[in-house]
Every structure is written in structure tokens, then in C-alpha cells.
Residue, then its C-alpha position, 0 to 999 in steps of 0.5 A: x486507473x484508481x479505480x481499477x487497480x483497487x480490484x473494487x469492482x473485479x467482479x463485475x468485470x471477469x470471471x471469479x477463475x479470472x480474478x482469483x488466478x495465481x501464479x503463471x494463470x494470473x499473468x496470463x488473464x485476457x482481461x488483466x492484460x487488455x486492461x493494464x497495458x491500457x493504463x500503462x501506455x496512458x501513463x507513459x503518454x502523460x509521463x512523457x509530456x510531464x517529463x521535466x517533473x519525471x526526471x527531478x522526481x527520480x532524480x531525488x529517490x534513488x533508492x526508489x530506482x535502486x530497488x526497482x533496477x535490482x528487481x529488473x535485473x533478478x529476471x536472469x537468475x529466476x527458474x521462470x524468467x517468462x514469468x518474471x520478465x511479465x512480472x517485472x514489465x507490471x511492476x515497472x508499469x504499476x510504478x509508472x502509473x504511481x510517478x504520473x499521479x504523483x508529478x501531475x497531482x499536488x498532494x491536496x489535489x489527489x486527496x480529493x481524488x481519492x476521496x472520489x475514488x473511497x467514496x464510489x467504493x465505499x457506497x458501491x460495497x454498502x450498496x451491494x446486496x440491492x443491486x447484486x445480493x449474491x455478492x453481499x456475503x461470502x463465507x461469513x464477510x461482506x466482500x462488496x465487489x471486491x475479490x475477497x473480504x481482505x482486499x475490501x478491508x484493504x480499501x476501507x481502511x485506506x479510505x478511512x485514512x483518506x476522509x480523516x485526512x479531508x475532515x481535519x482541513x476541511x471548512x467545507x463538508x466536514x460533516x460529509x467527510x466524518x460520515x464517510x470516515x465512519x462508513x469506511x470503519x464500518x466496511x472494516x468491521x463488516x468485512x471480517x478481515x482481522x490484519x485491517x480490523x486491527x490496524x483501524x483501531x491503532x490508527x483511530x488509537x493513535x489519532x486520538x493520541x495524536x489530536x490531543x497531543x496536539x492541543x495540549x502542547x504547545x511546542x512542535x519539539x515536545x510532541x516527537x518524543x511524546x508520539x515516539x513514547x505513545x507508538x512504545x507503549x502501543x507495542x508493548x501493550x500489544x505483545x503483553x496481551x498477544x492472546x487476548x488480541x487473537x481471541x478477540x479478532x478471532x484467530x487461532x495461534x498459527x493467524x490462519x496458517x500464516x506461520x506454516x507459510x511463513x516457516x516454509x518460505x524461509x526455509x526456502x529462502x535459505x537455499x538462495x539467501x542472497x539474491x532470491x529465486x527472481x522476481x515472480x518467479x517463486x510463487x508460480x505452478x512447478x516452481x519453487x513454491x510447489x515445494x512448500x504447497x507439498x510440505x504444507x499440504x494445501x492447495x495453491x489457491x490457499x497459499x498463492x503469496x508469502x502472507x507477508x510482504x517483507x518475505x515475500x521480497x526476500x524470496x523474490x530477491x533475497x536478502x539483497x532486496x530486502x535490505x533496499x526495501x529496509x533503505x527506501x522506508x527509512x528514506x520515505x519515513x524520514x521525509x515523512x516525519x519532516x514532512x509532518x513536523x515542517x508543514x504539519x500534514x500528516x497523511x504521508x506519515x499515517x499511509x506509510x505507517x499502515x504500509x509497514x504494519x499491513x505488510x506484517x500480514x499481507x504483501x503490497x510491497x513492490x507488488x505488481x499491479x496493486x493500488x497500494x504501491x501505486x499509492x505509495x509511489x505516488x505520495x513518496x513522489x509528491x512528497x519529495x517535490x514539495x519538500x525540493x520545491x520548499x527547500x530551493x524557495x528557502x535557499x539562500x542562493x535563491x535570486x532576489x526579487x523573484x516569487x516564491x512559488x505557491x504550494x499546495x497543501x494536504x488537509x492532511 
């Protein structure tokens, strides 16, 4: 299902009309259905013996069901309510897949298992041109097996976050996980996409700030404030050399039309503020987004999603979900934090981080179908029943005498 759902091998696995579809054509793909709804119903299978964990998990991300249930409910005012409701089953199913991960799995468990998962993709993409040299290039950037170069350098930069994370507690392998970190960058770099480039080198950045930070104070209380002045000075220089950023990656000012997209959509946006067009049922063929491929004037191969995932819920579900969305990352980044702060593992905090900056230039928010929200539905679930479990273990109504339960943790 990981595998799958990281569109690392789309190609060996449907036509590139298949894999590259948008909009009503997406939904309707044989292969994408047949395989889906495979992976849902295993997850439903699994959720279903484990379902005293699914509850206590729910049970503590309100906000995580507060938001899916909107979206469940924005089918009734959306323009292609075939379209949303499809949407909205994928979501569901998306999250469902994310939850078992995260109630079968304890955090160091499934950071083994994406180790496994980074490190076929990453060998597969390095390995490419040997086996299928056709796929080695396309229009300038290595792409591997995956549809296209930005969803390559979505996977390695995830994979990177994931073998820093192995190496830092590993007392085995190290070495092996080092290498696979920089093999990872590496497939960055090569594959051109300048949102991941540029979030690789603020991570590595920050991790630097990070490590040294660490061996350097002492005091758990003295580092919140030196990491909080390291990401304000990060921002600042950032702004402060915009254009020399964009040169160096490579981009004209608009970031690849991005902003012609992003001006259209809110426009858009500001005939239906509230409550959006429905989930899915924006970006589809004679839907509302018709209107901004003709102003525009491009194709809808070349604009099939807002670029960004903060827009792209606002104009699913308005202002309304957007500000769910806003109250489940301040929730998720709060725990996070302590999380980080407690137990000092801090691979929930680093994948959250890259989830909020990604989606300035992409949109894996609530996305159907996509492993980052997978991923962040599983982490968030993890989290949370490691810091209840912690937290009942710490009680002081907790009965004397009996064992505190072992946690695993993350080498994170």
C-alpha cells in the first residue's frame, strides 16, 4: 500500500493517459479504482480487528474528524456531486489506510518500514536508466518511475527525513542509513524540482542548527527559544534575498505560473467565501476551474490543482475548511513540539514541518489518495496514542503495583 500510494512505480503500472488524468478522467481510471478499493477494504479489514485502538485514537483528534466530516458533508453543495462523492469515499478511504498504520504500528516500527519502502524507491529511481532508459529523463529531470519529476523529489525529500531520522538512533547500520540519506538528496537534486530542492536545504540547515544546539545546551528549556530565533532568522534571510533564491533555483518571478494560478483561484474563491464549491468539485472538465484555464489560457493538463495546498481546500470547502485545516495543524504541531521536547524523537516534528512548507507550493493536504496525507494521518495517530499511553502511565489515579506499559520509541 506504501508503495503504491507514493506513485513511485505509476509507470510500470498504467498508461502515462492513465496516470497523468485530471479532473472527472482521474476518478474514472480502471487501474487507480481496482487498486484503491483493494487497499481500502484491507485497511477496513484491519481496522476492524484493531478497533478498540481506532476508537481511542479518534477519540483524541477531534479536529482530525471534525474536518474530514465537513468535507463529507460539502458534497450537497458541490456543482459535480458524482465527482465529490467518489472524492470524498478516496479521502475517507486514504485516511482509513493512514489510521491502521498508525494503530498497528508504534512509531519505531514504521520507521523501519518506511526505511524499506525509501530505500526500494530510491534504488529503483537510481537504477532506472539500466533497466528502462526511456524513463531516465524527461524534459531535463530525472523522474525514475514516478509520474513526474515533483513527485520523485516529494519521496526523496520524505526518504531523507526518514534515514536521518534511522541514523541518528541507530547503533546499527548507521553507515548504511548516512549513505541512503545522501542518496536521497541526491535524487532531489537530480530530479529538478525546485519546491523540494529548496525545502532539502532548510532541513539539512536546520538539522545542522539542530545538532549543534543540542550539544551545546544543556538545558531542554534553553533550546525552544534558541530553535524558535534559528526558524525567524531562516525566514528573514529567505524574504531578504527572494530573487537571488529564485535565480539560483532556477525560476521566473510568477514560480512557474504559479501565481496566475493562485490570483485565478482566489478570485474564484470570493464568489463561494464560505463554504467553497465542494470537495473535488473544483478542478474537474466544465466545472468551476473551466473558468480559470480560460482566463489563463493554458491547458488543464497544465493546471489540473491550486499549486497550493491551503488554496486548494479553500476553494474545495471555503473558508470554513481552511480554518479546520489551520486548527488541526496548530493541535498536531502542539503535540508535536511536546512530543519532541518529552521524549526528545523528532521525526513527527521535522515531517509535519515539510508538510506546511510543501503545501506553499504543492497541495498534499487532505488530498485524496496521496501518501503524504497517509503519512501524516499515520504519524498524528501514533503520536497521539503514545503521548495518552505516556500520559495514563503518569497519572496519579493510575493503580498501584501495576506495570507501566513499555513504549516503543522512534530513533527520530
Amino acid at each position: 500500500m506504501l508503495l503504491y500510494s507514493s506513485t513511485a512505480f505509476i509507470r510500470l503500472l498504467m498508461s502515462a493517459d492513465e496516470y497523468s488524468a485530471g479532473g472527472g478522467e482521474n476518478v474514472d481510471s480502471p487501474v487507480k479504482r481496482v487498486l484503491w478499493a483493494a487497499s481500502y477494504m484491507v485497511a477496513v479489514y484491519f481496522l476492524v480487528r484493531h478497533r478498540n485502538r481506532v476508537r481511542e485514537a479518534l477519540a483524541n483528534m477531534p479536529m482530525l474528524a471534525a474536518l474530514i466530516g465537513f468535507i463529507g458533508v460539502s458534497v450537497l453543495w458541490s456543482q459535480s456531486r458524482t465527482i465529490s462523492v467518489l472524492s470524498v469515499a478516496a479521502l475517507v478511504g486514504n485516511s482509513s489506510i493512514g489510521l491502521y498504520f498508525g494503530v498497528r504500528y508504534r512509531m519505531a516500527e514504521f520507521l523501519r518500514l518506511l526505511g524499506w519502502v525509501y530505500g526500494m524507491i530510491a534504488v529503483s529511481a537510481l537504477l532506472a536508466p539500466i533497466f528502462t532508459s526511456e524513463y531516465r529523463i524527461e524534459e531535463g529531470s530525472w523522474v525514475g518511475y514516478s509520474a513526474q519529476k515533483n513527485s520523485l523529489g516529494m519521496n526523496m525529500a520524505i526518504g531523507f527525513l526518514v534515514f536521518t531520522a534511522l541514523a541518528r538512533g541507530a547503533r546499527k547500520r548507521k553507515s548504511l542509513y548516512i549513505c541512503f540519506s545522501g542518496l536521497c538528496a541526491a535524487l532531489v537534486y537530480l530530479s529538478g524540482s525546485a519546491t523540494c530542492i529548496f525545502i532539502l536545504f532548510g532541513l539539512v540547515v536546520l538539522r545542522l542548527c539542530h545538532l549543534f544546539i543540542e550539544r551545546h545546551v544543556s538545558s531542554v528549556r534553553s533550546r525552544t527559544p534558541l530553535i524558535l530565533l534559528v526558524l525567524v532568522l531562516s525566514i528573514a534571510i529567505f524574504v531578504w534575498n527572494w530573487d537571488a533564491v529564485l535565480t539560483v533555483l532556477g525560476k521566473s518571478e510568477d514560480l512557474t505560473h504559479r501565481t496566475g494560478i493562485w490570483g485565478a483561484v482566489i478570485l474564484m474563491v470570493m464568489d463561494k467565501p464560505l463554504l467553497g464549491y465542494g470537495y473535488g468539485g473544483f478542478w474537474v472538465y466544465g466545472g468551476p476551474a473551466q473558468t480559470v484555464w480560460e482566463v489563463l489560457g493554458v491547458e488543464p493538463q497544465d493546471a489540473g490543482y491550486a499549486h497550493n495546498g491551503y488554496l486548494q481546500l479553500l476553494a474545495d470547502c471555503g473558508i470554513t475548511g481552511l480554518a479546520l485545516l489551520f486548527g488541526l495543524l496548530f493541535t498536531v504541531v502542539r503535540d508535536a513540539w511536546r512530543f519532541s521536547m518529552e521524549r526528545m524523537e523528532h521525526w513527527p516534528i521535522y515531517f509535519f514541518a515539510f508538510m506546511v512548507v510543501h503545501n506553499l507550493a504543492e497541495a498534499t493536504f487532505v488530498v485524496r489518495n496521496n501518501i503524504c496525507w497517509l503519512l501524516f494521518v499515520a504519524i498524528m495517530t501514533q503520536m497521539v496514542l503514545a503521548l495518552r499511553t505516556e500520559g495514563r502511565a503518569r497519572s496519579p489515579l493510575a493503580v498501584p503495583g501495576t506495570s507501566r506499559m513499555k513504549i516503543s520509541s522512534s530513533p527520530a
